[in-house]
N, CA, C and O of each residue as an XYZ file, in Angstrom:
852
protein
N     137.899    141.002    121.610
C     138.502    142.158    120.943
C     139.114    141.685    119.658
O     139.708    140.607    119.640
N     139.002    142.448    118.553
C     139.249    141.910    117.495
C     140.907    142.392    117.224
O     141.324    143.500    117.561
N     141.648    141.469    116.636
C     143.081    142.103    115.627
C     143.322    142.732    115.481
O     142.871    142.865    114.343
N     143.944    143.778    115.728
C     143.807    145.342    114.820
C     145.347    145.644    114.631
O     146.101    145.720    115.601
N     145.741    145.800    113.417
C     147.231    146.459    112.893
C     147.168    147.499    113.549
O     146.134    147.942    114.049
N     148.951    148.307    113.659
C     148.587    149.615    114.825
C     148.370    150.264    113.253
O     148.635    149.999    112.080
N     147.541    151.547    114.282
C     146.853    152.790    113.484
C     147.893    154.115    113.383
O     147.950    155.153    114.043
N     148.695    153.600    112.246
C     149.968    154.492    111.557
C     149.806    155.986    112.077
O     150.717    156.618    112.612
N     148.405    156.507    111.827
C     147.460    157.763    112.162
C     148.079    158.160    113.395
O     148.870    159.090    113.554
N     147.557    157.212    114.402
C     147.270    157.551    115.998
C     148.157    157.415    116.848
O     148.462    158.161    117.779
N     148.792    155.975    116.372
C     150.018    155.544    117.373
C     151.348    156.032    116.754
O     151.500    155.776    115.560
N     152.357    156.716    117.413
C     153.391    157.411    117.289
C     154.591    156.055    116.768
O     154.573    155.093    117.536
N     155.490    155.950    115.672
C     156.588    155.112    114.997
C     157.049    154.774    116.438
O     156.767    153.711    116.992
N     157.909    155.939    117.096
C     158.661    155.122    118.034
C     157.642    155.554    119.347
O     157.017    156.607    119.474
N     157.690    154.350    120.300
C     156.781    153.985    121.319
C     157.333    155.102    122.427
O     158.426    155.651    122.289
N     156.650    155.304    123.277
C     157.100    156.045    124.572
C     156.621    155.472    125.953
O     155.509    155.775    126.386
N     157.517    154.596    126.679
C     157.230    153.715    127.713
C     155.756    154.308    128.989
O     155.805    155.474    129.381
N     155.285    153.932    129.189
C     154.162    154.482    130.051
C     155.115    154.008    131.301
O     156.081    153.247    131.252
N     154.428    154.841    132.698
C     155.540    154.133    134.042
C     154.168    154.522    135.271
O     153.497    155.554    135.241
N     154.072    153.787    135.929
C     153.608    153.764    137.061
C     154.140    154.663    138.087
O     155.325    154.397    138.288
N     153.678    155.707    138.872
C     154.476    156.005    140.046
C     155.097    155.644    140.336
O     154.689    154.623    140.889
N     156.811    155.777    140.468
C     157.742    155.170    141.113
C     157.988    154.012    140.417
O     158.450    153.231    141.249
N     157.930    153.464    139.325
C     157.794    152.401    138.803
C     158.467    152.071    137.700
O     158.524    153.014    136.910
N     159.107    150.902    137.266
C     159.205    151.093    135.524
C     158.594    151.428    134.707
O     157.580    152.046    135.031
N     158.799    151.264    133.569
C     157.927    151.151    132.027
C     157.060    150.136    132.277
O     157.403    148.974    132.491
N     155.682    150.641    132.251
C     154.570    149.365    131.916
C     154.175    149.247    131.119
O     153.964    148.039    131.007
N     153.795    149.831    130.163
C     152.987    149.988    128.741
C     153.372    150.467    127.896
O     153.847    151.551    128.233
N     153.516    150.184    126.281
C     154.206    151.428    125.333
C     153.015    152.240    125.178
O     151.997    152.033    125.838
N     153.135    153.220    124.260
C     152.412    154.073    123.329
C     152.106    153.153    122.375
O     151.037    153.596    121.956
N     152.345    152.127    121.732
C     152.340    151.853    120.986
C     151.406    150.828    120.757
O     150.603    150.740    119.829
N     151.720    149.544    122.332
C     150.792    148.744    122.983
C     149.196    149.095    122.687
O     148.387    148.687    121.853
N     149.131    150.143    123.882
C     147.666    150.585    124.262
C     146.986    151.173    122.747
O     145.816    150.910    122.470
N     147.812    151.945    121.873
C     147.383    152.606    120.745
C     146.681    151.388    120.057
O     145.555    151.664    119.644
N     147.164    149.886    119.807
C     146.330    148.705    119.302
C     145.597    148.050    119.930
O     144.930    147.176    119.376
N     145.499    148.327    121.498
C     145.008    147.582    122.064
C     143.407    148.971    121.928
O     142.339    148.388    121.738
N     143.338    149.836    121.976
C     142.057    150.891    121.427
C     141.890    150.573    120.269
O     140.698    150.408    120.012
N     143.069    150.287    118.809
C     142.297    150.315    117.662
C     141.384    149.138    117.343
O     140.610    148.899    116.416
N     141.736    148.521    118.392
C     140.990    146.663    118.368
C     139.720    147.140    118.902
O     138.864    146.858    118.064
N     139.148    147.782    119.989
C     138.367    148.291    121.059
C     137.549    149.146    119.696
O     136.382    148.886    119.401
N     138.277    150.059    119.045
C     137.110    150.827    118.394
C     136.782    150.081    116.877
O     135.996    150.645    116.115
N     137.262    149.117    116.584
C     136.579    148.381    115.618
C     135.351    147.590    116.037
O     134.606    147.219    115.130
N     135.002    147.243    117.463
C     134.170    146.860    117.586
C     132.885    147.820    118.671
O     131.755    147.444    118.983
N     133.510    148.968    118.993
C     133.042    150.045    119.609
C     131.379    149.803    120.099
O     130.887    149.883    121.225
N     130.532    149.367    118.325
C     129.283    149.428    118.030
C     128.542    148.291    118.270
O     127.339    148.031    118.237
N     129.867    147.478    118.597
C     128.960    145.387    119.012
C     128.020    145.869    120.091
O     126.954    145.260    120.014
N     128.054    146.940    121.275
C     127.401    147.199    122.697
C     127.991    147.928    123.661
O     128.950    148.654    123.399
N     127.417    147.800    125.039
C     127.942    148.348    125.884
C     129.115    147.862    126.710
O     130.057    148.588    127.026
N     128.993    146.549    127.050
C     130.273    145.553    127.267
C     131.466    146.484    126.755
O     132.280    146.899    127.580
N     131.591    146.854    125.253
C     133.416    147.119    124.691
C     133.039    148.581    125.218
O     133.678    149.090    126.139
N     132.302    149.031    124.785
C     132.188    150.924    125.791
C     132.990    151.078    127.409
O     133.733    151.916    127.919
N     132.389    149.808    127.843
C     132.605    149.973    129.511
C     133.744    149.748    129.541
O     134.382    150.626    130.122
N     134.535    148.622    129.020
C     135.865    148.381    128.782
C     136.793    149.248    128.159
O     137.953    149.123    128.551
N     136.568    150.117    127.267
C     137.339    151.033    126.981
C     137.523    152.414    128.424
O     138.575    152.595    129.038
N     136.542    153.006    128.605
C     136.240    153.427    129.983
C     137.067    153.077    130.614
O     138.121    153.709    130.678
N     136.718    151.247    131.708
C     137.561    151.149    132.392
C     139.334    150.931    131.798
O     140.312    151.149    132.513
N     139.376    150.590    130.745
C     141.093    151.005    130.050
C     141.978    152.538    130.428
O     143.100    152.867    130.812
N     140.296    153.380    129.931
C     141.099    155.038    129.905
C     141.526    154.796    131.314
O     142.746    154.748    131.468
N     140.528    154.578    132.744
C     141.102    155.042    133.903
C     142.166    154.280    134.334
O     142.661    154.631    135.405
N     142.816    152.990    133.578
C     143.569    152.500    133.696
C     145.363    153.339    133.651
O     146.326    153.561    134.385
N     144.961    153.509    132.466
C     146.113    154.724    131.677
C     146.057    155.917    132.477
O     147.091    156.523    132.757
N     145.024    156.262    132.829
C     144.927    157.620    133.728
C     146.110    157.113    135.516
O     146.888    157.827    136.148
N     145.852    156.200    135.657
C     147.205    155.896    136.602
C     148.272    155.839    136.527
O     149.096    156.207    137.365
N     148.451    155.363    135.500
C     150.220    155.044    134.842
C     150.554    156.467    134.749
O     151.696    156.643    134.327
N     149.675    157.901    135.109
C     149.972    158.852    134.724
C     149.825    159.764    133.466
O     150.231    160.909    133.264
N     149.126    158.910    132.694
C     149.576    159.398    131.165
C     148.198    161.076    131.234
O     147.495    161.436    132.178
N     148.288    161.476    130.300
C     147.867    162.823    130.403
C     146.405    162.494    129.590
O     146.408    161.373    129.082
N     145.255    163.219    129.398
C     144.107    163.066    128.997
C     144.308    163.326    127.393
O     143.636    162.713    126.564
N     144.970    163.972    127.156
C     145.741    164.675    125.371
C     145.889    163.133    124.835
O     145.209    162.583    123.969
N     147.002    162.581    125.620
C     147.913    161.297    124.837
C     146.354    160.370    124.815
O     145.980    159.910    123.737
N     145.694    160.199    125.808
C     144.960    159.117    126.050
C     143.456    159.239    124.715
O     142.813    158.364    124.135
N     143.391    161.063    124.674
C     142.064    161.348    123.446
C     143.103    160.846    121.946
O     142.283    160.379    121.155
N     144.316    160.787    121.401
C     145.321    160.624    120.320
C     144.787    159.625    120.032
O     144.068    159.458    119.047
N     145.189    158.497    121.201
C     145.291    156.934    121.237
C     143.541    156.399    121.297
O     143.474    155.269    120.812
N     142.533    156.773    121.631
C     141.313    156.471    121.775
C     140.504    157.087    120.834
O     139.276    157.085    120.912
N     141.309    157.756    119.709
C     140.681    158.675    118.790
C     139.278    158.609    119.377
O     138.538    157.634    119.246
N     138.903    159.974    120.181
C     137.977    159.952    120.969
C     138.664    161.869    121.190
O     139.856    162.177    121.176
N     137.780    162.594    121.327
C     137.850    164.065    121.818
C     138.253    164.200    123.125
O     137.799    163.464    124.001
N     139.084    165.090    123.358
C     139.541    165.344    124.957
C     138.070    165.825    125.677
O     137.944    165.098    126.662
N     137.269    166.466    125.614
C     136.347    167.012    126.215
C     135.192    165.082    127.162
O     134.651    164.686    128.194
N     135.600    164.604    125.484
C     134.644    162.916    125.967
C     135.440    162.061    127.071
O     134.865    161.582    128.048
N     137.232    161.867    126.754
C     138.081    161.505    128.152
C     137.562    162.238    129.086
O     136.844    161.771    129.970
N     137.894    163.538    128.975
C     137.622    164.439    130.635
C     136.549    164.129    131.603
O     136.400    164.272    132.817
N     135.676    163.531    130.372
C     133.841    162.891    130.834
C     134.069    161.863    131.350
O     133.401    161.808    132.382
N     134.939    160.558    131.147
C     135.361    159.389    131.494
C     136.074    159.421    132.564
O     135.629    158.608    133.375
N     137.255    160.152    133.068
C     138.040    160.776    133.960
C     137.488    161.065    135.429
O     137.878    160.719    136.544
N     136.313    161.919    134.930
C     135.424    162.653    136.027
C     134.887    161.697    136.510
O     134.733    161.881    137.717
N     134.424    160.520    136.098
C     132.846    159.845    136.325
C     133.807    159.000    137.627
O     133.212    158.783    138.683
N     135.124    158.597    137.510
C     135.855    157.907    138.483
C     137.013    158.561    139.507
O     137.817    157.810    140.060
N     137.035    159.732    139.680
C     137.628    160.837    139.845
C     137.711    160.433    141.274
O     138.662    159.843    141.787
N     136.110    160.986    142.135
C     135.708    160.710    143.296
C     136.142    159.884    143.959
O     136.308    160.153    145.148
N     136.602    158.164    143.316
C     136.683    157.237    143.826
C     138.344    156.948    144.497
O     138.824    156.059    145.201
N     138.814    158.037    143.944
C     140.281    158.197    143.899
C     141.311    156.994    142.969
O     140.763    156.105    142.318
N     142.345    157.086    143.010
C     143.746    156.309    142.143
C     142.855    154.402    143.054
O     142.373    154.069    144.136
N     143.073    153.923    142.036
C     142.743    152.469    141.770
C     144.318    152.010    142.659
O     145.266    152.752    142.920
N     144.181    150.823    142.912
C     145.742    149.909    143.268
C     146.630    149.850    141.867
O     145.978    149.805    140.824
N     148.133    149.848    141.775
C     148.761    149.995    140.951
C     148.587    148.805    139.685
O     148.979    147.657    139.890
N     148.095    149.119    138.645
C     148.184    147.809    137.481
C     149.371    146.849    137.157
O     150.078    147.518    136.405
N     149.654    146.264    137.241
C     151.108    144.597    137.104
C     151.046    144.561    135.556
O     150.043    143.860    135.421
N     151.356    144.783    134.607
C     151.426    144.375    133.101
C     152.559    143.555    132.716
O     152.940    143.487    131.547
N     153.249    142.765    133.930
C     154.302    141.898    133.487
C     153.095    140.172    132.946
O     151.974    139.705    133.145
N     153.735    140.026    132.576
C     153.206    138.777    131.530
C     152.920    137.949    132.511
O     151.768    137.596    132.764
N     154.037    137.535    133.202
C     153.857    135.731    134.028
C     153.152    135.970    135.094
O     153.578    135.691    136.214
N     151.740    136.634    134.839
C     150.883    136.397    136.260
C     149.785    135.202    135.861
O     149.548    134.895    134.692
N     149.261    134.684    136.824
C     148.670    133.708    137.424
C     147.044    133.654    137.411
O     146.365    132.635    137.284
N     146.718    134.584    137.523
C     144.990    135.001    137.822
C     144.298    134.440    136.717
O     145.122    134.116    135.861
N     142.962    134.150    136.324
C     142.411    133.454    135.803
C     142.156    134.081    134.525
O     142.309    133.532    133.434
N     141.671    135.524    134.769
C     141.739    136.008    133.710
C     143.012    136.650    132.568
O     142.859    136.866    131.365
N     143.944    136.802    133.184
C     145.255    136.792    132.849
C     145.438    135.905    132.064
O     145.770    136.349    130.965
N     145.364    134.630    132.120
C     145.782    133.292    131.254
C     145.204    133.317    130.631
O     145.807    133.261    129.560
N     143.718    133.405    130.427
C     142.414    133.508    129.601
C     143.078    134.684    128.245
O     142.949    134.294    127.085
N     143.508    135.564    128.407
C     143.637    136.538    127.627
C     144.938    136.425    127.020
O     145.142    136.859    125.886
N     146.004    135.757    127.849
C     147.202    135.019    127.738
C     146.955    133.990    126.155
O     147.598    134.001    125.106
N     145.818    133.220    126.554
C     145.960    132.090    125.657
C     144.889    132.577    124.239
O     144.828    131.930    123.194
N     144.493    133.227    124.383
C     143.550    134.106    123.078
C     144.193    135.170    122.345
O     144.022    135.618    121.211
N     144.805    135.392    123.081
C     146.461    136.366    122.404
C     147.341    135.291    121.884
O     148.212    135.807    121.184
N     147.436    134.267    121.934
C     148.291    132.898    121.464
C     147.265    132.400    120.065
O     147.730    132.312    118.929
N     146.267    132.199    120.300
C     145.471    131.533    119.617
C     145.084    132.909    118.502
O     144.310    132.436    117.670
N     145.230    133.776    118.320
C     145.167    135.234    117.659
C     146.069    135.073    116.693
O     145.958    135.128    115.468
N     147.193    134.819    117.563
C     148.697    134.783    116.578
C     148.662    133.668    115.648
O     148.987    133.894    114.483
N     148.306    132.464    116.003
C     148.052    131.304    115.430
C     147.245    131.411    114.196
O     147.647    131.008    113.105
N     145.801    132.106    114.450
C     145.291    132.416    113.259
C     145.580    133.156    112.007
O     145.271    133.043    110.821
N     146.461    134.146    112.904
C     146.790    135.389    111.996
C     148.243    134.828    111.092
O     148.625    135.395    110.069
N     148.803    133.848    111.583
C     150.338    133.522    110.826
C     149.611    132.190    109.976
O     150.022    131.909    108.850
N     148.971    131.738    110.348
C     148.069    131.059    108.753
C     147.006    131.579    108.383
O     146.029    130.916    108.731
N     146.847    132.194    108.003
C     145.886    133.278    107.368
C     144.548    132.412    107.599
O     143.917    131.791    106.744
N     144.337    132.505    108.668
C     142.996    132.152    109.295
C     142.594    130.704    108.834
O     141.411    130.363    108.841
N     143.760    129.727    108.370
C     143.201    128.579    108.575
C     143.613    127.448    109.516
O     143.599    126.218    109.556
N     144.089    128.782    110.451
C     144.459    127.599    111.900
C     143.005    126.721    112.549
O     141.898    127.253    112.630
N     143.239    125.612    112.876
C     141.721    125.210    113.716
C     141.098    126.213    114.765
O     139.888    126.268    114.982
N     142.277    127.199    115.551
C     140.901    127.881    116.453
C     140.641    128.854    115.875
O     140.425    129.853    116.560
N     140.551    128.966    114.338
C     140.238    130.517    113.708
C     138.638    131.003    114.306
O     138.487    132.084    114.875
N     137.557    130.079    114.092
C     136.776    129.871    114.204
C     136.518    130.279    115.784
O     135.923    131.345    115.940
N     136.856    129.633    116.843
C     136.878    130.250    117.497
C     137.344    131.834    118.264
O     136.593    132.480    118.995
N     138.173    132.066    118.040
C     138.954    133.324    117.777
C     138.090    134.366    117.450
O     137.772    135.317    118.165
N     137.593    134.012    115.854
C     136.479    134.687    115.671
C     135.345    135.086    116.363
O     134.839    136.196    116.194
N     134.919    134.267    117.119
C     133.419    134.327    118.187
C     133.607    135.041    118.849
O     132.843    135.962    119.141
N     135.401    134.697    119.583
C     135.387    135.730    120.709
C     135.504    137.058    120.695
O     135.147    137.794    121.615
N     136.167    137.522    119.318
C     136.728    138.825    118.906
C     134.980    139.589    118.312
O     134.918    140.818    118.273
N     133.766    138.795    117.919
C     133.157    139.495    117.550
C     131.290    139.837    118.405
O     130.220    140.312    118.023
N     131.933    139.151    119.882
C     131.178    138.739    121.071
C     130.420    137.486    121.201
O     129.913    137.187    122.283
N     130.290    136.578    119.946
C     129.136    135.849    120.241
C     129.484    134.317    120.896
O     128.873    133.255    120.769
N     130.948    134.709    121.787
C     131.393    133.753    122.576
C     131.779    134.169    123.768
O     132.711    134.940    123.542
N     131.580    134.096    125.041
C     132.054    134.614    125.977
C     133.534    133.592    126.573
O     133.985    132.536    126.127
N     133.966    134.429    127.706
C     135.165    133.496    128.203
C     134.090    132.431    129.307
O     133.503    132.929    130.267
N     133.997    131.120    128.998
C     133.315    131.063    129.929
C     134.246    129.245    130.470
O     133.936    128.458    129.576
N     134.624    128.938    130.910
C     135.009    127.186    131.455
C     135.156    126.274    130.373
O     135.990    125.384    130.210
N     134.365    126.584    129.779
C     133.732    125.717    128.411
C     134.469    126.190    127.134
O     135.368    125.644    126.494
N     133.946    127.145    126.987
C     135.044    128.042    126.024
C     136.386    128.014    126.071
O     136.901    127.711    124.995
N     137.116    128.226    126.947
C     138.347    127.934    127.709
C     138.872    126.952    127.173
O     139.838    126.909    126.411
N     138.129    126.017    127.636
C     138.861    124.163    127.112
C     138.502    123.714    125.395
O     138.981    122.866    124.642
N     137.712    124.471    125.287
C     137.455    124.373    123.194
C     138.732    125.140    122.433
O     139.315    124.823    121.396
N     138.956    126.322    123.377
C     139.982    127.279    122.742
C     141.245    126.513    123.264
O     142.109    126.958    122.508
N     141.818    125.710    124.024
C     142.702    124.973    124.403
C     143.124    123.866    123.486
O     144.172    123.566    122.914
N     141.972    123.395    123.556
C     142.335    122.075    122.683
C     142.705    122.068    121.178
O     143.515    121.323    120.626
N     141.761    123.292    120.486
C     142.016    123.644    119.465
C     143.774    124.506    118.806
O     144.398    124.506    117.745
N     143.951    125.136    120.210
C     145.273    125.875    120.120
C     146.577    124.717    120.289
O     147.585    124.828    119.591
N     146.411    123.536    121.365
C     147.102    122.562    120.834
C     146.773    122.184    119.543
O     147.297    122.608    118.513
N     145.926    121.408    119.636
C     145.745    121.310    117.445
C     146.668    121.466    117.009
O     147.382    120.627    116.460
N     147.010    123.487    117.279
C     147.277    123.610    116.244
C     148.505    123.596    116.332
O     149.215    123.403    115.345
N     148.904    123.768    117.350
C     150.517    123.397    117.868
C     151.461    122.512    117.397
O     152.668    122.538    117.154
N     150.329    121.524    117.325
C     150.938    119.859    117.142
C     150.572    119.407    115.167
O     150.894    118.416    114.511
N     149.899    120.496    114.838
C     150.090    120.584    113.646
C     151.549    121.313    112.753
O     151.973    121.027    111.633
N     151.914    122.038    113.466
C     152.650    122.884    112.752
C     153.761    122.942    113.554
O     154.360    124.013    113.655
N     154.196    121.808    114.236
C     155.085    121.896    115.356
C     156.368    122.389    114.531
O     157.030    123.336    114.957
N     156.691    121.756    113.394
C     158.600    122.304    113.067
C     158.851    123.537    112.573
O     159.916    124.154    112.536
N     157.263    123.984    112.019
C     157.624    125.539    111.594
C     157.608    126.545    112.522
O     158.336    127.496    112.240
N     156.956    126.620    113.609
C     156.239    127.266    115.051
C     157.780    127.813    115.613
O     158.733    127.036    115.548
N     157.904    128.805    116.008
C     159.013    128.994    116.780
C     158.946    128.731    118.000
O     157.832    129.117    118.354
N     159.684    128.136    119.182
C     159.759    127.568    120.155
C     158.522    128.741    121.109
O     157.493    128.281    121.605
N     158.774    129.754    121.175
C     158.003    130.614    121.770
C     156.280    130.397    122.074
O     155.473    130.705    122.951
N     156.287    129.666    120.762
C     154.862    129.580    121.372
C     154.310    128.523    122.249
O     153.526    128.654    123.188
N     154.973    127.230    121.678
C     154.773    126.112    122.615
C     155.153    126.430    123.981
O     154.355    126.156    124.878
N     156.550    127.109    124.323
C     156.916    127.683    125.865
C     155.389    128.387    126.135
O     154.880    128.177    127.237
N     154.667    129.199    125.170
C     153.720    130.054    125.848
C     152.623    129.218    126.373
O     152.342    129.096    127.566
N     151.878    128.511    125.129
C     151.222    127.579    125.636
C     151.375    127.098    126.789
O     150.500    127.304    127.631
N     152.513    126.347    127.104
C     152.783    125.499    128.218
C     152.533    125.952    129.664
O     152.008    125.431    130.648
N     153.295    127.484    129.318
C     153.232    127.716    130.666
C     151.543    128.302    131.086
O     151.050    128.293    132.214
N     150.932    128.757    129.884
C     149.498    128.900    130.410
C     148.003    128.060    130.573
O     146.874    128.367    130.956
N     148.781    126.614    129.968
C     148.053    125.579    130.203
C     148.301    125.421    131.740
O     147.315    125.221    132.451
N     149.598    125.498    132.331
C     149.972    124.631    133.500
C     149.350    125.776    134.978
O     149.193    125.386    136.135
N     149.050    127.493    134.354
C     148.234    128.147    135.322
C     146.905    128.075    135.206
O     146.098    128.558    136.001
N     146.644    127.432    134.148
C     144.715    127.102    133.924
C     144.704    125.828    134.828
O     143.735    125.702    135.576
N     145.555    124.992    134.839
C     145.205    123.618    135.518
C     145.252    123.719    136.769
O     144.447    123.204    137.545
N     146.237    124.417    137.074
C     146.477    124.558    138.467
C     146.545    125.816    139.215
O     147.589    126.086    139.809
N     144.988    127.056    139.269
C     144.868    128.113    139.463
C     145.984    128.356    140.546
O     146.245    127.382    141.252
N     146.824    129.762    140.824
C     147.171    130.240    141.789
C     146.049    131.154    143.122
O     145.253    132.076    142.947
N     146.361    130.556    144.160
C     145.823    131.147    144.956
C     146.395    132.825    145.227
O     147.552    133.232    145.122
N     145.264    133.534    145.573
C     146.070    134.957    146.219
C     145.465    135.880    147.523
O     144.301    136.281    147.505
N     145.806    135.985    147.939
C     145.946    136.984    149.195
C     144.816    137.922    148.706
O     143.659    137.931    149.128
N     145.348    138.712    147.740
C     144.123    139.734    147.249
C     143.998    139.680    145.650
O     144.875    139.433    144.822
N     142.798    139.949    145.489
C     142.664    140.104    143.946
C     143.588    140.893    143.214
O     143.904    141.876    143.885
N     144.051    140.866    142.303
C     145.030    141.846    141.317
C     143.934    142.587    140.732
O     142.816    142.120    140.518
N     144.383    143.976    140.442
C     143.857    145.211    140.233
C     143.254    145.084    138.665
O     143.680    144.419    137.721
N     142.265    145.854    138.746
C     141.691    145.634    137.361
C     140.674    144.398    137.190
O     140.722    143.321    137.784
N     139.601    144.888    136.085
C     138.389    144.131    135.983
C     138.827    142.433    135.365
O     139.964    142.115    135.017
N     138.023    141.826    135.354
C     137.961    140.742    134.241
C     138.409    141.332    132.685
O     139.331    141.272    131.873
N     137.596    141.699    132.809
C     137.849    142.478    131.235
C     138.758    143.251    131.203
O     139.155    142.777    130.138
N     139.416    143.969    131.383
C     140.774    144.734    131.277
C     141.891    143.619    131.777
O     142.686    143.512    130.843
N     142.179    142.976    132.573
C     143.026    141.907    132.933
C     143.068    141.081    131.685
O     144.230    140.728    131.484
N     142.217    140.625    130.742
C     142.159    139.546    129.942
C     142.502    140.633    128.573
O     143.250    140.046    127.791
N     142.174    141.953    128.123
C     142.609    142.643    127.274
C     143.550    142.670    127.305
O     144.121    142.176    126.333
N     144.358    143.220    128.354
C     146.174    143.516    128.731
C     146.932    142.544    128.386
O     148.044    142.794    127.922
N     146.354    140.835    128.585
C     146.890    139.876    128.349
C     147.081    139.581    127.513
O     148.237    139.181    127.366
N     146.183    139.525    126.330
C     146.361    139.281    125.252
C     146.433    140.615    124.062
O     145.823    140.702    122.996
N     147.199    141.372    124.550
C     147.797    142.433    123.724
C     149.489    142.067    123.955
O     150.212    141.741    123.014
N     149.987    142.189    125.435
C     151.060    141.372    125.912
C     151.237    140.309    125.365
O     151.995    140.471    124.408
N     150.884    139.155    125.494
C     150.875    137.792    124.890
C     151.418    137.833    123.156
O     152.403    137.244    122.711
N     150.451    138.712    122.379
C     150.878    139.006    121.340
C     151.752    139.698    120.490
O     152.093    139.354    119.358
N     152.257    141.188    121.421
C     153.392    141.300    121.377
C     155.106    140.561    121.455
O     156.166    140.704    120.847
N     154.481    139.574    122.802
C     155.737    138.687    123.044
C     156.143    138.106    122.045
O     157.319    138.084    121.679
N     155.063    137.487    121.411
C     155.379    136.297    119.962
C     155.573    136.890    118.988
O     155.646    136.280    117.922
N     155.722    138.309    119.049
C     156.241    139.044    117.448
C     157.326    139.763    118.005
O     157.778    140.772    117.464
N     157.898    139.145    119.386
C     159.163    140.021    119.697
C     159.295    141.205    119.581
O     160.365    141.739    119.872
């Protein structure tokens, strides 16, 4: 998924917390509004970012949010949500989505550390070492794959250890702690809710928020 500044247009100045049934605030307005404008800059790469936006809407469709807010934010027509809505309707409400940061799952960290390596590029104007990579992944012609993983690692130290006194502590804490759940996967009871691909989007929209406070 590529960078995307929020869309002044679509996403509302002040945010409005999304909440889970019974739940806190999981998501802003503001979040998801960049985490779509990233999604529809690359809309046209295939079907991969289609399906992922899809599975996003029915994501948001749990947290409650209404089909109106969700066509705003997906600059997309209410009549085309309602189409998206329906197609998973049948299957009933999904298990509740977790959007707190410090989870464990594989793809979580994955999206964790590409949301790190994002920021990295973007605060040296793309001449951090994993720009290059960054790039591949944001424009498909890299997948998340084991391999990838440890290129985008090594490179994100790089760049760490390049720019260590200017870096605000935040990121090295981030790094650290998502090097130390790549090395040493957590086991779980049951899978956490949500695809590969939406788990690793969430992450690194989160991730990137964190480091711009």
């Amino acid at each position: 998924m590529a960078a995307a500044e929020e869309n002044t247009r679509d996403t509302p100045r002040t945010p409005a917390a999304a909440a889970g049934p019974g739940g806190p605030p999981a998501l802003t307005e503001e979040q998801a509004g960049r985490m779509f404008a990233g999604m529809n800059d690359v809309i046209r790469a295939g079907e991969e970012m289609r399906r992922l936006r899809a599975e996003m809407i029915q994501v948001l469709t749990g947290f409650g949010w209404t089909q109106e807010r969700i066509a705003r934010l997906t600059d997309m027509s209410q009549p085309a949500v309602s189409k998206q809505v329906a197609k998973y309707r049948d299957a009933g409400p999904g298990p509740s989505m977790d959007v707190s940061l410090g989870q464990h799952d594989l793809p979580w960290l994955e999206g964790r550390l590409w949301g790190l390596a994002e920021d990295l590029s973007e605060t040296y104007d793309g001449a951090a070492r994993c720009t290059p990579c960054v790039g591949a992944l944001a424009r498909g012609k890299k997948r998340f794959t084991e391999r990838t993983v440890d290129e985008l690692r090594r490179l994100v130290e790089e760049d760490l250890r390049l720019h260590a006194a200017e870096l605000p502590a935040g990121h090295r804490e981030a790094y650290d702690e998502i090097s130390r759940g790549l090395d040493v996967p957590a086991g779980t009871a049951t899978a956490p809710a949500g695809s590969a691909s939406v788990r690793r989007a969430l992450a690194h929209r989160i991730q990137r928020d964190r480091l711009r406070g």
